[in-house]
KEVO-848452 format. One record per residue: x, y, z of N, C-alpha, C in turn. Coordinates in steps of 0.2 Angstrom, whole numbers, plus 2048, in hexadecimal, padded with zeros to 3 digits. Each point is the difference from the previous one (the first is absolute). Example, Ala and Ser with C-alpha at 12.3 -4.5 7.8 and 13.67 -1.06 7.14 Angstrom:
BEGIN
8427E48277FC806800804806800
7FE8057FC8048068017FC805803
END
This chain:
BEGIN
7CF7FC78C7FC8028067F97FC800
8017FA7FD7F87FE7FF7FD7FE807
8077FD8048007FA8067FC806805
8018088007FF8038077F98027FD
7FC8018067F8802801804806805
7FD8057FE8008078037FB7FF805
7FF8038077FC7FC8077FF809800
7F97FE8017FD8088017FC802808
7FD7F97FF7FD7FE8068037FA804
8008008088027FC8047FF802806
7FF7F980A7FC802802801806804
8078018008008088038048047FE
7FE8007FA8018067FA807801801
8047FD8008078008018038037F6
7FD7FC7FC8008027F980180A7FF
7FA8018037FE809801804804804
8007FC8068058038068088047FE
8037FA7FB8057FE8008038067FA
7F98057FE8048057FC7FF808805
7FF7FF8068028058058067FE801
8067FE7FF8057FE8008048027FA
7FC7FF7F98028037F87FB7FD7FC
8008077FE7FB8007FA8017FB7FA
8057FE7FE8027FD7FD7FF7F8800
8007FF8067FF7FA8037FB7FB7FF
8017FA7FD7F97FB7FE8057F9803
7F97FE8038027F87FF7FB7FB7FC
8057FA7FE8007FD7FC8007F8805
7FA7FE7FB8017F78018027FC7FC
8077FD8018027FD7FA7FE7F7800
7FD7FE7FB7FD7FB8008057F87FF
8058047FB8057FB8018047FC806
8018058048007FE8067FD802806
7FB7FF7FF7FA804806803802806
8018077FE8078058037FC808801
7FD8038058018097FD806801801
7FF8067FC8058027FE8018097FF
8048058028018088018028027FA
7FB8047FC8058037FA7FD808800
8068047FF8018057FC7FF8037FB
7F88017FE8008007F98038097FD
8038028048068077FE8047FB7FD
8037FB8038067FE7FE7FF7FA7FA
8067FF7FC8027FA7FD8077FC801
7FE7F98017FB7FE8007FC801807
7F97FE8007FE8048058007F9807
8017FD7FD8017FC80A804803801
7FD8008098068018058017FE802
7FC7F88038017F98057FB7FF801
7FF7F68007FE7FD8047FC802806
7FA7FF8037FE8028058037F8805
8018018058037FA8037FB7FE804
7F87FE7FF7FA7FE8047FD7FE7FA
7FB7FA8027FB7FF7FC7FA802801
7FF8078057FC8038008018097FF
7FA8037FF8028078007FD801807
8038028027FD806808804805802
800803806805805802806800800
8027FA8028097FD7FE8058027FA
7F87FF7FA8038047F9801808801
7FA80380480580A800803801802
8017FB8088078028058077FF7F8
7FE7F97FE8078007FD8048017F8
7F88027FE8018067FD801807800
7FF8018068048088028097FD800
8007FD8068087FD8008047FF7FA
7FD7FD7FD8028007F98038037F8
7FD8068028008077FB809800801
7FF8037F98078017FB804805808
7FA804802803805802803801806
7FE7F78028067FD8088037FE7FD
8057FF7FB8047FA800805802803
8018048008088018048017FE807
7F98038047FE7FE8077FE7F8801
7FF7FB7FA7FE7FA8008087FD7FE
8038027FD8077FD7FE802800807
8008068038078018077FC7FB805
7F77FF8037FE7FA8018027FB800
8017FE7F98037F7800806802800
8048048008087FE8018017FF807
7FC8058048027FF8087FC7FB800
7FC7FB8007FB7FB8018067FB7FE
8047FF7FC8047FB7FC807802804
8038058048057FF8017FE7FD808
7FA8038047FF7FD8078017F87FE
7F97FC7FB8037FB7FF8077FB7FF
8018067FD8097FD7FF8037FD807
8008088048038008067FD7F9805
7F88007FE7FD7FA8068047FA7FC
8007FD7FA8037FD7FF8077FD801
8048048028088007FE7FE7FF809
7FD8048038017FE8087FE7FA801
7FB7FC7FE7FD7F77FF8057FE800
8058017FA8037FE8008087FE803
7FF8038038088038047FD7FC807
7F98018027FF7FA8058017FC800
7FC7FE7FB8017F97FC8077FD7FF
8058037FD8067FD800804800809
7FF8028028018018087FD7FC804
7FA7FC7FF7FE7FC8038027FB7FE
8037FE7F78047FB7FF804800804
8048058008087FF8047FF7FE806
7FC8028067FD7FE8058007F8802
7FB7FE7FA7FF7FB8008067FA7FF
8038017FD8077FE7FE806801806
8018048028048018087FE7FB803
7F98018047FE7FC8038017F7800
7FF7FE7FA8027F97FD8067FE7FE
8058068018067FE8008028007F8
7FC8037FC8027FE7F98078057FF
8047FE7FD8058027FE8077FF804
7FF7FE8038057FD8058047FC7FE
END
């Protein structure tokens, strides 16, 4: 743990904020890859993730709250339906997409 600086202070107290969410909760700057970072220090090992900004501000407690053990299950069933709409926009593209080949194709007489 040599690489993380424990962040006590920063400009909008995001570091403090961030344990009305859990007490437990610190973050950390890791120097090796000039990254913060959420740990748990209840838990081992104590990260929980990457903070995915190079800055701390309110973005970290929105998604820090979202984040908690205690939605996974409500955040799994989110990307499943986010990944099957996908799926369906996709396979639709698709299906136009080969349709407007075959169109195209008619039209030019191919296959004739």
């Amino acid at each position: 743990m040599q690489k993380l600086v424990a962040v006590y202070n920063d400009l909008f107290d995001v570091s403090s904020r961030i344990k009305s969410i859990d007490d437990d909760y610190q973050i950390y700057f890791n120097r090796g890859n000039c990254r913060y970072e959420l740990h748990n220090l209840r838990c081992k090992p104590t990260k929980q993730a990457d903070i995915p900004w190079k800055t701390l501000d309110c973005r970290v407690l929105s998604w820090a709250r979202k984040t908690r053990v205690e939605n996974l299950e409500r955040l799994v069933k989110e990307m499943n339906e986010h990944n099957q709409r996908l799926e369906r926009e996709n396979g639709y593209a698709q299906l136009q997409r080969a349709q407007s080949i075959i169109e195209n194709q008619v039209r030019r007489g191919v296959g004739r």
